[in-house]
C-alpha positions in Angstrom: -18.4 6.3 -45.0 -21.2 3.9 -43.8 -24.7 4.6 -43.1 -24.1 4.1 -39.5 -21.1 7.0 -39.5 -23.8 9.1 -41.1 -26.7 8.5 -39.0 -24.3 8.7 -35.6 -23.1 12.3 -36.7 -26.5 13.5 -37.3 -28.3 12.7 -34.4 -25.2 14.0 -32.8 -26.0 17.4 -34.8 -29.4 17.1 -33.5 -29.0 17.1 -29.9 -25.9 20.0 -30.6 -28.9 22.0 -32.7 -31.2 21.2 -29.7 -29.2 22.7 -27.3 -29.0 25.3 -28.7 -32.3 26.6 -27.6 -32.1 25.2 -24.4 -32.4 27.3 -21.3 -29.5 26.4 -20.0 -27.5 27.0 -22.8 -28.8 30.0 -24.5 -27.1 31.2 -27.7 -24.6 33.4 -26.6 -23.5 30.3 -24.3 -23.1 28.5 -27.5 -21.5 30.5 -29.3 -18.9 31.7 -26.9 -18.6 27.9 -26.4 -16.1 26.8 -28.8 -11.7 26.5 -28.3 -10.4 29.3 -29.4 -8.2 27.3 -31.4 -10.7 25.4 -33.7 -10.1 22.3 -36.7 -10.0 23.4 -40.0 -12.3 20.7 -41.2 -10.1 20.0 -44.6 -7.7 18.8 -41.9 -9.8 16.0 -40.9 -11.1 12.8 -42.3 -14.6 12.7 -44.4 -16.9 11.9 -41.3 -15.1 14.2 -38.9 -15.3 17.1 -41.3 -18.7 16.5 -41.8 -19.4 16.7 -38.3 -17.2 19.9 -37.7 -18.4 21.9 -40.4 -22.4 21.3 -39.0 -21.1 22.0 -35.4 -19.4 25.6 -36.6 -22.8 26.3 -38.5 -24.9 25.4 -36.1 -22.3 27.7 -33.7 -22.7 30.4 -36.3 -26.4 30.1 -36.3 -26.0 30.3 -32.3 -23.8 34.0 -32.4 -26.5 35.1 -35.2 -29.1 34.5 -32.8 -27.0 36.1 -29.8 -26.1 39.3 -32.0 -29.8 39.8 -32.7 -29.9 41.1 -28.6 -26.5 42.2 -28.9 -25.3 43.7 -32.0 -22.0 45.4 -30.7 -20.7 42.6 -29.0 -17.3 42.1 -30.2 -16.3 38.6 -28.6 -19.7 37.2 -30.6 -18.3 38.6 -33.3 -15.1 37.6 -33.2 -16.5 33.7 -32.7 -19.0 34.1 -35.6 -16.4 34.9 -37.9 -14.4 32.0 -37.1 -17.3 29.5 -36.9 -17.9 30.7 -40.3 -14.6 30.3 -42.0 -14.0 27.0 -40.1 -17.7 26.0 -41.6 -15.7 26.9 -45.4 -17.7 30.4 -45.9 -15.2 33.0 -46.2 -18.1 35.5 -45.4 -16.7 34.8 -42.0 -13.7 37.1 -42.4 -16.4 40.3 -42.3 -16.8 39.3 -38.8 -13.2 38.9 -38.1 -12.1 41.8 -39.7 -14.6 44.0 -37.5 -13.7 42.6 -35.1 -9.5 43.2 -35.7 -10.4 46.7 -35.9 -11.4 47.0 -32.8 -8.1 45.2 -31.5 -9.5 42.0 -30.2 -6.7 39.7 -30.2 -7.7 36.9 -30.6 -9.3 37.7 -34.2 -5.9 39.3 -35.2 -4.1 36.6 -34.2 -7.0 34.4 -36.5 -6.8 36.8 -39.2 -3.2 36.4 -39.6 -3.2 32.4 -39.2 -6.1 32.0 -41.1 -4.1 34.0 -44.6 -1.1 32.0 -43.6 -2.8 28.5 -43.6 -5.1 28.9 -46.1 -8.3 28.7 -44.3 -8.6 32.3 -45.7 -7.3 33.6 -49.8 -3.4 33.2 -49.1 -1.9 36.6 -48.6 1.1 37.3 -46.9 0.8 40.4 -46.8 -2.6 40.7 -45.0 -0.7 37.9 -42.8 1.6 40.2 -41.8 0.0 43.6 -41.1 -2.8 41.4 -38.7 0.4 39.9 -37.0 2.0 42.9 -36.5 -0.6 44.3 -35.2 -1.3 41.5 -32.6 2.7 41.1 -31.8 2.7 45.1 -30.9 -0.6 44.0 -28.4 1.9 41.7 -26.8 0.8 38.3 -27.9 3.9 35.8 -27.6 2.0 33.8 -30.3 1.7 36.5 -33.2 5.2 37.4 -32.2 6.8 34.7 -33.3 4.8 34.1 -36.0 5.8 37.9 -37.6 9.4 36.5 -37.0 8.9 33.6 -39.3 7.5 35.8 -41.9 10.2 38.6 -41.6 12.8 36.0 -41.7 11.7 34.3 -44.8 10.7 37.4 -46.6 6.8 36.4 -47.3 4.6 39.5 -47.1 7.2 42.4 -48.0 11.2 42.4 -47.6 13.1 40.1 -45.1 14.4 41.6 -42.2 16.2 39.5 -40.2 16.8 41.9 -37.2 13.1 42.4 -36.8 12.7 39.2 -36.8 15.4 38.5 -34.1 13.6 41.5 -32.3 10.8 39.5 -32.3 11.8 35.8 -31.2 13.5 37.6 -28.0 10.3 39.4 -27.3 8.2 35.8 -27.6 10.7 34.1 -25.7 11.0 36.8 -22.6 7.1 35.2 -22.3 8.1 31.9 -21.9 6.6 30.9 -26.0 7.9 27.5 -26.5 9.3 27.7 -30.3 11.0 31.1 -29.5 12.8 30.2 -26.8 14.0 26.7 -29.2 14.5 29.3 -32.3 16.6 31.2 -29.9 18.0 28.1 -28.6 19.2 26.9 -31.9 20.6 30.9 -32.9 23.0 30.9 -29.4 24.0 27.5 -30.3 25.5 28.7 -34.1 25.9 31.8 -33.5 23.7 32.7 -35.8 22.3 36.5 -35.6 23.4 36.6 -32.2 26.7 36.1 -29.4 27.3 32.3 -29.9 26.8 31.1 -26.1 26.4 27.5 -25.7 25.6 27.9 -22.1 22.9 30.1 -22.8 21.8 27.6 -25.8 21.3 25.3 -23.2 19.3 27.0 -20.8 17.0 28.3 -23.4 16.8 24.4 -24.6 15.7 23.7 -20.8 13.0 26.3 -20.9 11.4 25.4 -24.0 11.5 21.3 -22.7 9.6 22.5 -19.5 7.0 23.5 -22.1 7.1 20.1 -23.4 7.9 21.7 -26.8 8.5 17.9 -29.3 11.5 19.6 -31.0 13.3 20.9 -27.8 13.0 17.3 -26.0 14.4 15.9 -29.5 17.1 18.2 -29.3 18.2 17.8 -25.6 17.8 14.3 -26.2 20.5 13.8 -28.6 22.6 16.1 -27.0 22.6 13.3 -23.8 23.1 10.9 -26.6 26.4 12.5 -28.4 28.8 10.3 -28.3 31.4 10.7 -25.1 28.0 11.2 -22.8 28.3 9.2 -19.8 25.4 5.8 -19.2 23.1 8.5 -17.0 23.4 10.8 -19.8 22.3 8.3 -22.6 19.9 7.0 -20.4 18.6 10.5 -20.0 18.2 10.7 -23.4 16.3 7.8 -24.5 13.9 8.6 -21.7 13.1 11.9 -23.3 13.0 10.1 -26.5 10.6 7.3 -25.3 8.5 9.6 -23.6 7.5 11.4 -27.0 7.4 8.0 -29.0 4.5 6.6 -26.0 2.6 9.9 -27.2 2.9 9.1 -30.3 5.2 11.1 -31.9 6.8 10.1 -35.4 10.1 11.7 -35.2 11.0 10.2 -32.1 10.1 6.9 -33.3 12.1 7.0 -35.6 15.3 8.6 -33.8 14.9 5.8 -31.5 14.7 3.5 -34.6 18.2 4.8 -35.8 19.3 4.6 -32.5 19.4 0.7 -32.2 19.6 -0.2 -35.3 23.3 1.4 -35.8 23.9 1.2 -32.1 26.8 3.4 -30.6 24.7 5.4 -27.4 22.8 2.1 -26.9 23.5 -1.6 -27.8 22.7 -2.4 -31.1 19.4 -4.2 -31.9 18.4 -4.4 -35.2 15.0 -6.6 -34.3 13.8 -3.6 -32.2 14.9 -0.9 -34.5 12.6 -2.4 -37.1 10.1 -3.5 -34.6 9.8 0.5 -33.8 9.3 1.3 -37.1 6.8 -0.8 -38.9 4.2 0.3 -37.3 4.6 3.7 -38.1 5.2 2.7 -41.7 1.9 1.2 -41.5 0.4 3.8 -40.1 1.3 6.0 -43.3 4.7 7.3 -42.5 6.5 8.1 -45.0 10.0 8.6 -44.2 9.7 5.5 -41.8 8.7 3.2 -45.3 11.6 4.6 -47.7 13.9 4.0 -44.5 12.6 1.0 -44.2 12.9 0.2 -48.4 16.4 1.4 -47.8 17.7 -1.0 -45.0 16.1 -4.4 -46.6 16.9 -3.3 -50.1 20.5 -2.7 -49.0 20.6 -5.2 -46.3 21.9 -2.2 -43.7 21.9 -3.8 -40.1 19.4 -6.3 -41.3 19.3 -9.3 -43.4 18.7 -8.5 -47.1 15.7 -9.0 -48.2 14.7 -7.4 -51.8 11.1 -8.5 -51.9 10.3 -6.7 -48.3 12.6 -3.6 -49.2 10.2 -3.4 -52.6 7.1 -3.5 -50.1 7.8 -0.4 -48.6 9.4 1.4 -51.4 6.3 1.0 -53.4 4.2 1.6 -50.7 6.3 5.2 -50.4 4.6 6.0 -53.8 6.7 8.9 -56.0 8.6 9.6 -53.5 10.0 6.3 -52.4 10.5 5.7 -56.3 12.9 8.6 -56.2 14.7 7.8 -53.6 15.2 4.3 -55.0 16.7 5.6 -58.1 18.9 8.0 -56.1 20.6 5.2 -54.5 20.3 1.6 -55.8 21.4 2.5 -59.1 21.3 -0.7 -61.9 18.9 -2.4 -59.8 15.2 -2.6 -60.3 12.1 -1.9 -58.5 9.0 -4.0 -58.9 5.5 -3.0 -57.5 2.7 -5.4 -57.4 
């Protein structure tokens, strides 16, 4: 990081710490301030974590300050804790748990998030009873999430009725993913009456939430083969709507598309045009894909020397997938 990162994100701390004792923005202001949601700094690159974790302690400073008038607030609480653990003390979860006793959501939804991700010791278990606890409040969010965790077993037995129990209680609130998981249940029959009608609707609910995976999945419905032009139009649109947002998998769905053609014309040039930038960008999946269509010469011309590029560039995993499938040939990294 350069001395010019540094001294940017300090005299930003310093005007955040200044405002804290403004009188416009008391302390309980501040710390009542933040998303609910919060960064995990760990998740973020050296300068931004640096900057997150002295905006959560200066935050935490903030609720200290505000819980010195008020000690039985429960919201300051609630937002000390999480300031805390987001700042990497787990001293934080004191505040959190206090606060989960007293049935604020929001800190049982955290508490249970927070021993999934990490962010807290990893315990299932505790996942699961601050879940449940939240999912019998009514929160669509902690619902599903006890469905996950009952349907793969982490935290005490699998029950997959439960969990079913569950996604249909998340979904009756409109909660994107459920209404997808149930989606993708109706559509196999999976747990439940196979109903592709139904499947469908459900799909159209969770798209109107702009859920990534339901648009990916009603998109290549449009684009099954069969589908009339309106149809496959349809479906690149949702496709090329999430790729201008950014997003990898649609990329690289619309990569596949043109390079081996069928819904669209094929068009090789674009197909790799789509994905080299997201291979430079660090994708993974897009640079073995890539490694694989140059080293093979799939839709493109061959080209050994570009297909090693991106192989190599894949690290171990690109190494493995070379040996999985271009067996007697060799792979040379710079």
């Amino acid at each position: 990081m350069s001395k010019y990162a540094f001294i940017t994100i300090f005299l930003s701390a310093a005007v955040m710490l200044a405002g804290v004792g403004n009188a416009g923005a008391g302390p309980a202001d501040f710390c009542r301030g933040a998303a609910p949601g919060g960064t995990p700094p760990g998740s973020l690159d050296a300068a931004s974590a640096l900057f997150a974790r002295i905006h959560y302690r200066a935050q935490a400073a903030a609720c200290d300050a505000a819980l010195a008038t008020t000690p039985g607030d429960t919201e300051l609480r609630f937002q000390r804790g999480r300031a805390l653990l987001l700042a990497g003390r787990p001293l934080g979860l004191v505040d959190l748990e206090a606060a989960a006793q007293a049935n604020h959501l929001p800190a049982l939804r955290w508490l249970g998030a927070a021993h999934r991700s990490g962010l807290a010791p990893v315990d299932w278990g505790r996942a699961r009873q601050w879940l449940r606890q939240a999912a019998g409040l009514g929160d669509a969010v902690s619902q599903f999430a006890l469905a996950e965790l009952l349907a793969a077993g982490e935290g005490g037995a699998a029950d997959p009725a439960a969990s079913l129990e569950w996604v249909q209680k998340a979904a009756a609130q409109g909660h994107a993913a459920a209404l997808f998981e149930l989606s993708m249940r109706h559509q196999g029959g999976h747990g439940v009456t196979a109903d592709a009608a139904l499947a469908f609707d459900l799909l159209k609910q969770a798209l109107a939430a702009e859920l990534p995976r339901a648009i990916q999945a009603l998109a290549m419905i449009y684009l099954r083969p069969g589908q009339d032009a309106v149809r496959r139009a349809e479906g690149l649109a949702l496709l090329q709507g999430l790729a201008d947002k950014g997003n990898a998998t649609a990329v690289r769905i619309l990569a596949q598309q043109y390079l081996r053609g069928g819904a669209v014309k094929r068009d090789a040039e674009r197909g790799v045009a789509l994905l080299e930038p997201l291979a430079e960008a660090g994708d993974l999946q897009a640079r073995i894909e890539l490694g694989h269509l140059f080293f093979k010469g799939y839709y493109v011309r061959r080209d050994l020397a570009r297909g090693s590029h991106w192989y190599c560039l894949a690290g171990g995993p690109g190494a493995r997938h070379f040996s999985a499938y271009h067996r007697g040939e060799e792979l040379v990294c710079n």
